[in-house]
C-alpha positions as CSV (number, residue, x, y, z in Angstrom):
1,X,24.3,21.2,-10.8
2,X,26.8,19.6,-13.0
3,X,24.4,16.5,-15.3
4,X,28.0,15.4,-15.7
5,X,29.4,14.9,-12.7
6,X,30.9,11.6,-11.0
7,X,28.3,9.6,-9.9
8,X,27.7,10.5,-6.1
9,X,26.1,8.2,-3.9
10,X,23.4,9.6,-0.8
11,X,23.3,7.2,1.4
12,X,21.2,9.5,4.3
13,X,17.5,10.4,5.1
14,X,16.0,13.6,3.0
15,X,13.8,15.0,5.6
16,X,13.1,18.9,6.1
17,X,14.9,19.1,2.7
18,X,17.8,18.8,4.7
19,X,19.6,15.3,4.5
20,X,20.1,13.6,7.9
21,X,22.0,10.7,10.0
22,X,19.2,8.1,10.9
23,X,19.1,8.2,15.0
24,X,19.0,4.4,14.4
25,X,22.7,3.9,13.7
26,X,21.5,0.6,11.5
27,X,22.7,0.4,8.3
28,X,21.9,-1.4,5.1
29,X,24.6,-3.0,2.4
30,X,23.2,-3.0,-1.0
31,X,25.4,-5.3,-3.2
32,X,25.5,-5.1,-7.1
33,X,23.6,-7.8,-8.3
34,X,25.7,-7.7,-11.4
35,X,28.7,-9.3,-9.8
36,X,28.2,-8.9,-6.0
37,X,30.3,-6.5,-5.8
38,X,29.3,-3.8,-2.5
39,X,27.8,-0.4,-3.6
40,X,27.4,1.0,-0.2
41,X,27.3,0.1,3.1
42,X,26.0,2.8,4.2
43,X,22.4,3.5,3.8
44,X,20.7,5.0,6.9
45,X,17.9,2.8,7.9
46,X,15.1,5.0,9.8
47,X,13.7,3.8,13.1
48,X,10.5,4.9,14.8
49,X,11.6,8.0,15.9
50,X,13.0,8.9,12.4
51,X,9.6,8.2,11.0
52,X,7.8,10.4,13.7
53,X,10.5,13.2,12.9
54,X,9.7,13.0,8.9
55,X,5.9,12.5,9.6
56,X,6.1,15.2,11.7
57,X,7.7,17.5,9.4
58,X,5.1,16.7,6.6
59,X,2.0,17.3,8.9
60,X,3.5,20.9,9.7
61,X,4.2,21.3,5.8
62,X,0.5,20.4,5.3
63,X,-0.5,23.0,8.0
64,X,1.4,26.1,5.5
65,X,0.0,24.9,2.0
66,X,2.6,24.9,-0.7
67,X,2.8,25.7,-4.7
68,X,2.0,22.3,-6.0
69,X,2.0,22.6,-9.7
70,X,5.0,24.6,-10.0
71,X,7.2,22.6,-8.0
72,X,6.0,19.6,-9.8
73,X,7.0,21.1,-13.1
74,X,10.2,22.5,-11.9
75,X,11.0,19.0,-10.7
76,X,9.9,17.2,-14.7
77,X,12.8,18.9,-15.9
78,X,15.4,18.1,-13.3
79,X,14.7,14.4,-13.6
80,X,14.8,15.0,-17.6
81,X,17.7,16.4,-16.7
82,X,19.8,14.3,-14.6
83,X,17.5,11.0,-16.0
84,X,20.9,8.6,-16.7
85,X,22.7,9.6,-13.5
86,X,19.5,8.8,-11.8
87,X,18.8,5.4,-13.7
88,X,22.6,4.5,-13.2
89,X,21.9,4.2,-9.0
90,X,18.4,1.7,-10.1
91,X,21.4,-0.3,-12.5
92,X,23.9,-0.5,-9.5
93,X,21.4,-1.1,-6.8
94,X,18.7,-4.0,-8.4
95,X,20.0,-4.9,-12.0
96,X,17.8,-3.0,-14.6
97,X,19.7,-2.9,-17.4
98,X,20.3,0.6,-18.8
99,X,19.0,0.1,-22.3
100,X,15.6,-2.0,-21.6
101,X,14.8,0.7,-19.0
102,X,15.5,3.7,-21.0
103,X,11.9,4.7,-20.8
104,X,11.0,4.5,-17.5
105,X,12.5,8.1,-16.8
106,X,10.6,10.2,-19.5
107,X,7.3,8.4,-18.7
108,X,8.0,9.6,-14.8
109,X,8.7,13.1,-15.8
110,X,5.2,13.1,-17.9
111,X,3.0,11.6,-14.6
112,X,4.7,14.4,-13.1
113,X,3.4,16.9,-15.9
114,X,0.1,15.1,-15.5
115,X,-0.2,15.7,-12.2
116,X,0.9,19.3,-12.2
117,X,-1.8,20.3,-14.8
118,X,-4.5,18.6,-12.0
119,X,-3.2,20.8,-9.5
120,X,-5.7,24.0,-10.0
121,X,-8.0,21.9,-11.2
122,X,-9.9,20.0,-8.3
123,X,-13.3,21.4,-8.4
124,X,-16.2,20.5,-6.3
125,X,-19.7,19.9,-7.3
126,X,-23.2,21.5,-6.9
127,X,-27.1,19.8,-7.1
128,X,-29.9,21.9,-7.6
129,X,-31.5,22.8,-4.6
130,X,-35.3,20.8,-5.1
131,X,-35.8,19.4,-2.0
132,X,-35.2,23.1,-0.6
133,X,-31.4,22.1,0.0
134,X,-28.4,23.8,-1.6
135,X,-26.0,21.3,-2.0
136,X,-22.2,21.5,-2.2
137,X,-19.7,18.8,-2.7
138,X,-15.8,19.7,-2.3
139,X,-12.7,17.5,-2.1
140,X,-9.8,18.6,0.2
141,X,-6.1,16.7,0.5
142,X,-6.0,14.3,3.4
143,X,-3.0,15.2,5.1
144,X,0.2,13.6,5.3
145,X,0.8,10.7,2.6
146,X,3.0,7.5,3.4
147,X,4.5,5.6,0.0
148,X,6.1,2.1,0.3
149,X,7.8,0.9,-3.2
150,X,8.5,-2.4,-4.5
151,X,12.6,-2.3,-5.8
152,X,11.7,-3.2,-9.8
153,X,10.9,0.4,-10.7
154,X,11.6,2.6,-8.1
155,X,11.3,6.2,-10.4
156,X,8.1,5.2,-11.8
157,X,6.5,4.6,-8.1
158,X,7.5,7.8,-7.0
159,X,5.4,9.6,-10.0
160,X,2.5,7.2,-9.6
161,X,2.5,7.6,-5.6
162,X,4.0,11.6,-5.1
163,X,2.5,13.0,-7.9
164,X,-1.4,12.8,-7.6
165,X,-0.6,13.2,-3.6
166,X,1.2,16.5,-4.3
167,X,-1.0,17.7,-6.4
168,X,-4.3,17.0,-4.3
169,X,-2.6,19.2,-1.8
170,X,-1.1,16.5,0.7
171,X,2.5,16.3,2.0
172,X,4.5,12.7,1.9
173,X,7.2,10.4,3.3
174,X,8.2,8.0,0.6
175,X,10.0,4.7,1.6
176,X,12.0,2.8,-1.2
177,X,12.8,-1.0,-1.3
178,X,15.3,-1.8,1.3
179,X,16.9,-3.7,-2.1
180,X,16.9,-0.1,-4.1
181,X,16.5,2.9,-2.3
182,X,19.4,4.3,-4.1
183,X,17.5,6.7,-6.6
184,X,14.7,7.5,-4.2
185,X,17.5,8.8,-2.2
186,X,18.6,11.0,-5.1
187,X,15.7,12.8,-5.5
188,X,16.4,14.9,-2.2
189,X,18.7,17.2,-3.7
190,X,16.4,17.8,-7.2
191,X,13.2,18.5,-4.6
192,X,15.3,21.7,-3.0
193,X,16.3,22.9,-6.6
194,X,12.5,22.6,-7.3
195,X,11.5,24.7,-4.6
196,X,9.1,22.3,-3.0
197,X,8.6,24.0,1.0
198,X,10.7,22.5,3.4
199,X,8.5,19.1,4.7
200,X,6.2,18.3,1.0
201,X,8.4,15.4,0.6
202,X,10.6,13.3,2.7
203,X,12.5,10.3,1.7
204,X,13.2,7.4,4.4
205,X,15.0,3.9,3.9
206,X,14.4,0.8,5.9
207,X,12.9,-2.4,5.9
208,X,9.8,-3.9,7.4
209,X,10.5,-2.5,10.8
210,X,10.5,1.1,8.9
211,X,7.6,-0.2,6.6
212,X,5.1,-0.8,9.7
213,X,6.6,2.1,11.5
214,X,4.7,4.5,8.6
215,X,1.7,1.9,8.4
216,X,1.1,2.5,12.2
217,X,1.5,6.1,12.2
218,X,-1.5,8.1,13.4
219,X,-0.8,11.3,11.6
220,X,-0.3,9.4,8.4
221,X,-3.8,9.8,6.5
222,X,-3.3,7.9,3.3
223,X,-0.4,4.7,2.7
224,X,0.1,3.6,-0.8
225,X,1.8,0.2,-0.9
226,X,3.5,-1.6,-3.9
227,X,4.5,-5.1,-3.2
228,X,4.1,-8.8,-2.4
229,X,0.6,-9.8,-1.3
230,X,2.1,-10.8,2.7
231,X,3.5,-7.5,3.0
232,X,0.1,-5.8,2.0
233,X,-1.5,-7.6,4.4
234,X,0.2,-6.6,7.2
235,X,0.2,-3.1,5.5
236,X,-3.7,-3.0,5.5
237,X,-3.5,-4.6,9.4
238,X,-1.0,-2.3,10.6
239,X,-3.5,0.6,8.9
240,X,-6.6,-0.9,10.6
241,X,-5.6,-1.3,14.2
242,X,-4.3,2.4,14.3
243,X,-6.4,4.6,12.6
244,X,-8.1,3.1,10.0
245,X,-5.9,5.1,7.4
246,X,-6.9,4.8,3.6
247,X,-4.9,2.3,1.7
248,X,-4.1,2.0,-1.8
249,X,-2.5,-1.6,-2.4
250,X,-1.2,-2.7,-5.6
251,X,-0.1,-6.6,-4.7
252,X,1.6,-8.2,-7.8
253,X,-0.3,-11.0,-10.4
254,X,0.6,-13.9,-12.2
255,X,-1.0,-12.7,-14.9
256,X,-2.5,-14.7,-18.1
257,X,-2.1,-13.6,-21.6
258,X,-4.5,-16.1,-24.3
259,X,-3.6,-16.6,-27.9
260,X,-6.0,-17.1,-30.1
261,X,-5.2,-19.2,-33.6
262,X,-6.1,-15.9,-35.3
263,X,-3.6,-14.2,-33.8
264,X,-0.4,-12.3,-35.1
265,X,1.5,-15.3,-34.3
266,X,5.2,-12.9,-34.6
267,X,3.4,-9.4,-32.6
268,X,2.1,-12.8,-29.5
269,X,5.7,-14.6,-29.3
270,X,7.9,-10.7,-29.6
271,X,5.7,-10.1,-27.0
272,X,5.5,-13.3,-24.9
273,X,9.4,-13.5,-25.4
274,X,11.0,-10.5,-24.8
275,X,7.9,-8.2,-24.1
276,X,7.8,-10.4,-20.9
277,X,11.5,-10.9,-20.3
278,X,11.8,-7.1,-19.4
279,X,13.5,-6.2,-16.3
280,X,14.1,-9.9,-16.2
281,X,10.1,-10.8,-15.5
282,X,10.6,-8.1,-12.4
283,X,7.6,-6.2,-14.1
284,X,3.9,-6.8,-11.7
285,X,2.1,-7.1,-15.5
286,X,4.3,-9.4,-16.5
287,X,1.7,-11.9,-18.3
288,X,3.7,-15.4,-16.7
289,X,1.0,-17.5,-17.6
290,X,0.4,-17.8,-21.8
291,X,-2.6,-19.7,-23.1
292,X,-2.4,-20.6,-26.8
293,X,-5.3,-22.4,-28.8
294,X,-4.3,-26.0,-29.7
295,X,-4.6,-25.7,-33.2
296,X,-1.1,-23.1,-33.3
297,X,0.4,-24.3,-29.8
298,X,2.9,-26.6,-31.2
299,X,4.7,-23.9,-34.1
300,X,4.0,-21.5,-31.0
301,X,6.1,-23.4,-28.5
302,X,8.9,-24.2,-30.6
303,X,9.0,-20.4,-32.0
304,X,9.2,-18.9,-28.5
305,X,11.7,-21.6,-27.2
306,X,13.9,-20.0,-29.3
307,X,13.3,-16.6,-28.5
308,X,13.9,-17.5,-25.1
309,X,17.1,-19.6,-25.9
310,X,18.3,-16.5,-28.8
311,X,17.6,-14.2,-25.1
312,X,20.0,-15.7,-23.3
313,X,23.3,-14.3,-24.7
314,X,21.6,-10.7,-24.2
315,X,21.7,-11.1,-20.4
316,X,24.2,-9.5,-18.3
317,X,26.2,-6.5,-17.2
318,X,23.3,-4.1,-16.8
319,X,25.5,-0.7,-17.2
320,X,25.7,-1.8,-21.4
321,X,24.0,-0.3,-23.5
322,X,24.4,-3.9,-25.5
323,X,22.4,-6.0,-22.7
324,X,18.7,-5.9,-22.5
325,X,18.5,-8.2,-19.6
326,X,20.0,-8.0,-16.4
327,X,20.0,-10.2,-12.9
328,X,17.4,-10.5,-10.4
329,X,17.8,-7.8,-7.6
330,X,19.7,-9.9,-5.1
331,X,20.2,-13.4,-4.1
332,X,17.2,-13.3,-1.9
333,X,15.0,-12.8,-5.0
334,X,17.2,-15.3,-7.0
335,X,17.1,-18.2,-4.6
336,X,13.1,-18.2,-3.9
337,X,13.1,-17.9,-7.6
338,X,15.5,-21.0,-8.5
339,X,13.6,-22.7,-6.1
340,X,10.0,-22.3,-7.5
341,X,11.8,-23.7,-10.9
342,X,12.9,-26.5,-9.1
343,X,9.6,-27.6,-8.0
344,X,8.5,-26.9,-11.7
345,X,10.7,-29.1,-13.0
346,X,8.6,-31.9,-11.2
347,X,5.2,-30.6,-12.1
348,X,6.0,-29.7,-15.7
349,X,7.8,-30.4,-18.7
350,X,10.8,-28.4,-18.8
351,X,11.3,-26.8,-22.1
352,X,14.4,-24.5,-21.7
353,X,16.4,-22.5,-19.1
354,X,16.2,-23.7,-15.3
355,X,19.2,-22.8,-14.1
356,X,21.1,-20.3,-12.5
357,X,23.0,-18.5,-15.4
358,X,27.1,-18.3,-14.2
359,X,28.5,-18.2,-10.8
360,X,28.7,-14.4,-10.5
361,X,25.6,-12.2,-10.0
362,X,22.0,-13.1,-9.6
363,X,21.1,-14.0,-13.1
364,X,18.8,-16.8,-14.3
365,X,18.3,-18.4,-17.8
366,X,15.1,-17.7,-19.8
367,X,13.1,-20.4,-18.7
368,X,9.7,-21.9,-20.3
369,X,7.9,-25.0,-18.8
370,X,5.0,-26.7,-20.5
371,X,1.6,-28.5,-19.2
372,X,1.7,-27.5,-15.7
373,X,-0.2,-29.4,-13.5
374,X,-3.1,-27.4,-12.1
375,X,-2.4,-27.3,-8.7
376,X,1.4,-27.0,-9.1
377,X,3.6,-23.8,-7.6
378,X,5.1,-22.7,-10.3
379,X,1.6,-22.2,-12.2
380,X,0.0,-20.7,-9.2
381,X,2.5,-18.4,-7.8
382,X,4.2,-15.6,-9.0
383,X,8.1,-16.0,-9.2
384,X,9.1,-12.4,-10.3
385,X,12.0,-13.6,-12.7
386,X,12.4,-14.8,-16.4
387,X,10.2,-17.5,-15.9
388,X,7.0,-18.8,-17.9
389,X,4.5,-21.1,-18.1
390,X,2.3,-22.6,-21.1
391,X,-0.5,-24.4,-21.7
392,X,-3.3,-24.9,-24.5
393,X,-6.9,-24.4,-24.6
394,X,-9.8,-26.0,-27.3
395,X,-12.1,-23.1,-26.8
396,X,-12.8,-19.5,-26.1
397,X,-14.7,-20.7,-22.8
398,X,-11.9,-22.6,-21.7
399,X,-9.2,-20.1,-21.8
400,X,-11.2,-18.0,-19.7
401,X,-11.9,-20.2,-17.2
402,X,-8.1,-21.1,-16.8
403,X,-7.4,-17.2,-17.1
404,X,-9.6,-16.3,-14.4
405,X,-8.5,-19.2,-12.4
406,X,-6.0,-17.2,-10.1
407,X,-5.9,-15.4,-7.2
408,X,-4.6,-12.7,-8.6
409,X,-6.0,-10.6,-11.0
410,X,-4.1,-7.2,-11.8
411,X,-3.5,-7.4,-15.8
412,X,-4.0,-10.1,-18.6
413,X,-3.5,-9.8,-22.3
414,X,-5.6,-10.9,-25.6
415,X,-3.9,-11.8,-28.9
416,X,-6.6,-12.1,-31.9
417,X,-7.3,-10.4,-34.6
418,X,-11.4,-10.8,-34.5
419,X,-11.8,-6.9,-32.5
420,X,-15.1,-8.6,-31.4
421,X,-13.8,-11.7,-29.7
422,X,-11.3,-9.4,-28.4
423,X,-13.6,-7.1,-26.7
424,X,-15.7,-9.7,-25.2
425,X,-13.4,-11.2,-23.7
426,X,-11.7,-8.6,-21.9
427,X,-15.4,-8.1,-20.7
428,X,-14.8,-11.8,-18.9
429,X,-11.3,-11.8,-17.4
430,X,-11.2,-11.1,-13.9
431,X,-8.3,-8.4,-14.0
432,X,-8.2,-4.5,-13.4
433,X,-6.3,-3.9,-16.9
434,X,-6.6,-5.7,-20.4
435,X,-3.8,-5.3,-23.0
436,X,-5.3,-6.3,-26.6
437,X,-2.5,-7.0,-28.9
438,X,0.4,-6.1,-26.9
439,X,1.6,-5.9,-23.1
440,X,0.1,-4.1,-20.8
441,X,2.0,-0.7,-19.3
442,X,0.9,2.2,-17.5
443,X,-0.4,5.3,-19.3
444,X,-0.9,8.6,-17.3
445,X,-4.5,9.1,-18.3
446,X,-5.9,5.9,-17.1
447,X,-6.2,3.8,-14.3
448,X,-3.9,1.3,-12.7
449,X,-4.4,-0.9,-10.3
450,X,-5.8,-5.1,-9.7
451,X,-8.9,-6.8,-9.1
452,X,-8.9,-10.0,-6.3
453,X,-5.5,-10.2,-4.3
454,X,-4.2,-8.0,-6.6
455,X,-4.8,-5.1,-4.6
456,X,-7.5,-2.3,-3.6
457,X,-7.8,1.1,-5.1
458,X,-6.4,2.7,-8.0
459,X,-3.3,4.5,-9.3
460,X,-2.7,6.7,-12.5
461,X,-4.9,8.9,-14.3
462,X,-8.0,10.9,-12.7
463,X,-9.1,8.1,-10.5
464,X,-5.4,8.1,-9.0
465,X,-5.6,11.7,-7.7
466,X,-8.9,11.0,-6.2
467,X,-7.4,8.4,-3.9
468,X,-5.9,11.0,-2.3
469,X,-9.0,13.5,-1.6
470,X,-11.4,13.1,0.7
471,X,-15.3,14.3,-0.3
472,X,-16.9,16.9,2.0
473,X,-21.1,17.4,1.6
474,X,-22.5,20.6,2.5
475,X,-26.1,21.3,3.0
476,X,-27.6,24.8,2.9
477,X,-31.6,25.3,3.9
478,X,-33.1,27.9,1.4
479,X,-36.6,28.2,3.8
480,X,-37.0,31.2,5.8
481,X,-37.3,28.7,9.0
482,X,-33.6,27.6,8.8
């Protein structure tokens, strides 16, 4: 396979390892948020019966048993490999800019590495046999494994979501963002060169209807859902009124990040700036909400207005390796966003940004607002875009309080430099990860996932590959009697 070679674009399903014409005949348009420009219009959406065909295919995979680790090696170094021709369909299909996202393929290729090593590695347990019992604990795959992915970082949900399934022994259908299911799309043709069995992984395109179709399934065993927190919900209900299938759900955040006046005041605005301005605030950590002590707030807000107004130039085409910020995925994503900023501007001060940036593209200025009122939209919901909020605290107990004073609670960030204060707090803050001193982002060794409505269950690390095993107890009688 030429690295090289003209950028092709798959616009079919990847099921059998074969690529296939949905039996649907709907199609999806993706435009270029860049410039609005059409990519495609040509992406196979999958109905009900394609989803029974690539659930079906998976379950009779599952039934032959495959080389996991191997495969999941094999496929590392094709995606090392081909990693810019890859990224280049996530820049043409949802805006992230080449440069910014420059690491997202090496850390998928290490889950995948991760994974692979956990392959031979599930063992079960045993408990002295006192009570005249032998006992035996094992953990066996599930079955077949449905993944639905949010469009901001398509390559990295595959590794969190395929890998630990793959390697606890399941088989999977993996459904990309109707907005971005460019790369997932991709990925057929580097799963044959890997040698994964005919079946282990299927890729499907589609939107809700496609979504539910997988949720409903009853030989799907396991869903894992990345997304809003209305389109979990009718994940989870879709899952119960079937057959009770295992959900993993991580369900976005407005997350809070609180400054304390000890804090590196330049290491808190880098990373409240342009640490939160990635992928254009597309990022589910993104800490949208910043609380700064009272005493520094006022040389804090005028230092990160201009880091937010010096940001601005560095927005636009996505494909340059000069830009660091790109648009919003597509004008659905821009206009709820423009319109939570509108409300803002009545229920807070405006600091800078608040409009749409240019008549071409989805792109919107770096915005701040100040003082929001408590009760207010664009404090309480997230917007997914460049878009932040601010306000000050007196003392430790108050930040806390107004941290924890969310729905949501999947990440939060502490900026001190009193190790102390820093670990106690983390111990307070309702959230399922805690950056101290920096951003929050995913490592392979540890978990990932929210607390509240930011979801249920766990991705990354150990915990993440036990999602995907079920726990079988066996009890042997050591008396004579049986």
């Amino acid at each position: 396979m030429d690295t090289n070679r003209p950028l092709e674009i798959e616009t079919r399903l990847f099921i059998n390892n074969e690529y296939v014409s949905s039996t649907s005949g709907s199609k999806l348009t993706i435009h270029n948020p860049a410039d609005d420009s059409i990519v495609t219009t040509e992406v196979q959406v999958a109905n009900k019966r394609d989803v029974d065909s690539a659930v079906g295919a998976a379950l009779a995979a599952f039934k032959t048993g495959q080389e996991r680790g191997t495969c999941l090696l094999r496929l590392a170094d094709l995606i090392d490999r081909h990693a810019n021709r890859l990224l280049s369909l996530e820049t043409l299909a949802m805006g992230v800019p080449a440069s910014g996202m420059s690491f997202m393929m090496p850390l998928v290729s290490k889950y995948l590495r991760y994974y692979a090593g956990h392959a031979d590695k599930i063992a079960g347990e045993t408990y002295p046999a006192e009570d005249g019992l032998y006992k035996i604990v094992t953990y066996e795959p599930l079955g077949v494994c449905a993944s639905l992915a949010s469009f901001n970082a398509t390559f990295l949900y595959v590794a969190l979501k395929l890998a630990p399934a793959l390697a606890a022994g399941n088989t999977c259908v993996f459904k990309a963002s109707e907005k971005s299911p460019l790369g997932a799309l991709a990925l057929g043709e580097l799963v044959c060169k890997a040698g994964f069995p005919p079946g282990v992984i299927n890729f499907v395109s589609g939107g809700v209807e496609t979504g539910i179709a997988l949720s409903e399934h009853m030989d799907v065993a396991h869903i894992s859902f990345t997304g809003s927190l209305g389109a979990g919900r009718k994940v989870q209900e879709a899952a119960a009124k079937t057959n009770l299938k295992r959900c993993t759900l991580e369900l976005g955040g407005k997350s809070p990040a609180l400054i304390f006046s000890d804090a590196d005041m330049d290491l808190a605005l880098d990373c409240c700036s342009y640490g939160f301005l990635a992928n254009s605030g597309q990022v589910c950590v993104a800490t949208s909400r910043v609380y700064v002590h009272e005493e520094i707030a006022p040389s804090f807000l005028r230092a990160l207005k201009q880091r937010f107004q010096d940001a601005k130039p560095k927005m636009g085409d996505p494909s340059s390796m000069h830009t660091l910020f790109g648009p919003l995925a597509d004008k659905a994503q821009m206009e709820r966003a423009l319109s939570l900023i509108e409300s803002g501007k009545n229920d807070a001060e405006l600091i800078c940004g608040g409009n749409r940036l240019g008549d071409t593209g989805c792109f919107i200025e770096p915005t701040l607002f100040y003082n929001p009122k408590a009760n207010s939209k664009i404090y309480k919901e997230e917007v997914f875009g460049p878009v932040l909020v601010v306000k000050t605290f007196k003392t430790e107990e108050e930040a806390i309080t107004m941290a924890n004073d969310s729905l949501f609670g999947l990440s939060a960030c502490i900026y001190t430099s009193d190790i102390t204060r820093a670990l106690r707090v983390s111990a307070l803050l309702e959230a399922g990860t805690v950056g101290i001193n920096k951003n929050f982002g995913p490592s392979v060794e540890t978990p990932f996932g929210g607390v509240k409505t930011s979801g249920v269950g766990r991705e990354s690390g150990k915990m993440g590959l036990m999602e995907y095993l079920e726990s079988k107890t066996i009890h042997i009688s050591l008396s004579s009697a049986g």
